[in-house]
C-alpha positions as CSV (number, residue, x, y, z in Angstrom):
1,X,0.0,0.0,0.0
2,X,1.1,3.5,-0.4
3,X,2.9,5.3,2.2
4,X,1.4,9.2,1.9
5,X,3.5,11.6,3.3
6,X,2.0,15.7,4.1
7,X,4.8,18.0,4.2
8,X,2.9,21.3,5.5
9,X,5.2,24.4,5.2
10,X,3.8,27.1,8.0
11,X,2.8,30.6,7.7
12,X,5.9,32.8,7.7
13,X,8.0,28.6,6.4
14,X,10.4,29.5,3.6
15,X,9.4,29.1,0.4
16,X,6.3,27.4,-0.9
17,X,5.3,23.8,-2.3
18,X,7.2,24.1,-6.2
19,X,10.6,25.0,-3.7
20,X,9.6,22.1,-1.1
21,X,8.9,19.8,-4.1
22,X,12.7,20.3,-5.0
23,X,13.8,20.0,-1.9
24,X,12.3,16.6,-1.2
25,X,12.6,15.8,-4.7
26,X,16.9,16.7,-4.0
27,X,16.4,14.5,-0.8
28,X,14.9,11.5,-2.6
29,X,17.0,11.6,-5.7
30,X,20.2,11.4,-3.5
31,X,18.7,8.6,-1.4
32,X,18.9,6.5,-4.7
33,X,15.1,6.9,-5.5
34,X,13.6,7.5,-8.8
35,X,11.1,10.6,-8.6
36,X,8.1,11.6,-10.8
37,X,6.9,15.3,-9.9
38,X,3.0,15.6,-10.8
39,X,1.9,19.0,-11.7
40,X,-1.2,20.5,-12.4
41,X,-0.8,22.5,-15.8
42,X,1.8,22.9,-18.4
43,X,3.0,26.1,-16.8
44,X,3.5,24.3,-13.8
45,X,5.6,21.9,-15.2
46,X,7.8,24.3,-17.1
47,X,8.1,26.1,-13.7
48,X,9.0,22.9,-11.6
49,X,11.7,22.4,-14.2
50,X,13.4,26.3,-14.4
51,X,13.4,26.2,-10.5
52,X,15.2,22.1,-10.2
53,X,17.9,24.0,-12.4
54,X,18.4,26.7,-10.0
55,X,17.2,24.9,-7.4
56,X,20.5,25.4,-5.0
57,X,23.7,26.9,-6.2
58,X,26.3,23.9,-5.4
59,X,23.9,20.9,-6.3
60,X,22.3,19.7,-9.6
61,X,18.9,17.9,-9.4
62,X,19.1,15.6,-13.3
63,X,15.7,15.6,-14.4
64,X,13.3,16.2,-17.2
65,X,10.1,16.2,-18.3
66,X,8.3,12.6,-19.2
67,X,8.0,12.0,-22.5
68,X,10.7,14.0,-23.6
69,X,14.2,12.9,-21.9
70,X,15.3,9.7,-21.2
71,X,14.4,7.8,-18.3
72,X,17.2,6.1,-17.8
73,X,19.2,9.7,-17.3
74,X,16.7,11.2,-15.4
75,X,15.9,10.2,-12.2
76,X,13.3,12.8,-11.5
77,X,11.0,13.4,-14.1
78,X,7.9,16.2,-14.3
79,X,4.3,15.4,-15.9
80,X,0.8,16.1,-16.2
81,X,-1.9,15.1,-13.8
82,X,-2.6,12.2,-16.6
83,X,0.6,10.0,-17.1
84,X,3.2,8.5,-15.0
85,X,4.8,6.0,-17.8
86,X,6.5,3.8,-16.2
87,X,7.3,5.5,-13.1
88,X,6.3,3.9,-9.2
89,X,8.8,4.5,-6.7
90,X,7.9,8.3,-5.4
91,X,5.4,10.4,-6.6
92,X,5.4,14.1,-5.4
93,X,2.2,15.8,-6.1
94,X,1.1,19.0,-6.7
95,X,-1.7,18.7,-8.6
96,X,-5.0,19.8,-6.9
97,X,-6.6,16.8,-7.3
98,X,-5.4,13.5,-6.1
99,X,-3.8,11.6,-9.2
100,X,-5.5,8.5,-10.8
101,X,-2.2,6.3,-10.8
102,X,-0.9,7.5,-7.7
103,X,-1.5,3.8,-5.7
104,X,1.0,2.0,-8.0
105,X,3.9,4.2,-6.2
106,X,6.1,3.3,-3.0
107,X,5.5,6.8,-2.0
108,X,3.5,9.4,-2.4
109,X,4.3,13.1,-1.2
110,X,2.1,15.8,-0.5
111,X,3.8,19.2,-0.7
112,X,1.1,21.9,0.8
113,X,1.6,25.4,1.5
114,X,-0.8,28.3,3.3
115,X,-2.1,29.2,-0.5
116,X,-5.7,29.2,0.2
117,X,-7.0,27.0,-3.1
118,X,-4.2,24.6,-2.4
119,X,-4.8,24.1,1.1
120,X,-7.9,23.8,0.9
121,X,-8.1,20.7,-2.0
122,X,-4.9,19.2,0.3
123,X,-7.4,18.7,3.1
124,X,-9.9,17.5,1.2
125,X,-7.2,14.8,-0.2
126,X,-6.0,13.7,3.1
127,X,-9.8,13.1,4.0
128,X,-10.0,10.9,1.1
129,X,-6.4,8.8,1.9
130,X,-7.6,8.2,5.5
131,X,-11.0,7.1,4.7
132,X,-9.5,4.9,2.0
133,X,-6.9,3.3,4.7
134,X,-3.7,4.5,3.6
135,X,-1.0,5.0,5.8
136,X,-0.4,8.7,6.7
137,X,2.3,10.8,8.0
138,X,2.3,14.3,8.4
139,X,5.6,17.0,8.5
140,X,5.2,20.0,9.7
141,X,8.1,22.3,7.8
142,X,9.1,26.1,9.2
């Protein structure tokens, strides 16, 4: 079963969840896992990947976007709400809604800020996970 993690930055945390995506997509990468980063529109996506090449100064996250690089290159890879391809170790969402693929995955990760639409469907996922029965952990980031 899928182990869902909530990673909740706090009012006045750094950042918000596209710069905690990297930095738990950094985290898992250099753990040895393969990440896919679901995002909710195309302009999403292209922002998740200008921000993993700037992401921090002295470190290089390799990624790309699915469908486009090669998997076997790219341990972190960006996509739509819609397709995963082959991917099933951790999933990093931040699409509003919860994605249809996301139980084939290891992990799942939740990356919510204070931004009111955002918050508000995160809640509304973690209602749905624990009624479901899925193992949930929640990380409360400053």
């Amino acid at each position: 079963m899928t182990k869902i993690d909530f990673y909740i930055l706090q009012p006045g945390g750094r950042g918000n969840r596209y710069t905690l995506a990297a930095r738990l997509a950094e985290k898992a990468w250099s753990a040895g896992h393969r990440v896919l980063i679901a995002t909710e529109s195309e302009e999403d996506l292209r922002h998740m990947d200008r921000l993993l090449w700037v992401h921090r100064d002295q470190s290089f996250i390799p990624h790309g976007i699915l469908g486009k690089a090669d998997p076997s290159l790219n341990p972190v890879l960006l996509a739509g709400a819609n397709d995963a391809g082959e991917e099933h170790d951790v999933l990093i969402n931040l699409c509003l809604a919860t994605p249809e693929y996301f139980s084939r995955f290891e992990r799942m990760v939740e990356c919510v800020d204070q931004e009111k639409q955002p918050l508000e469907a995160s809640r509304e996922r973690y209602r749905f996970y624990r009624e479901c029965g899925y193992p949930l952990n929640i990380h409360q980031i400053t």
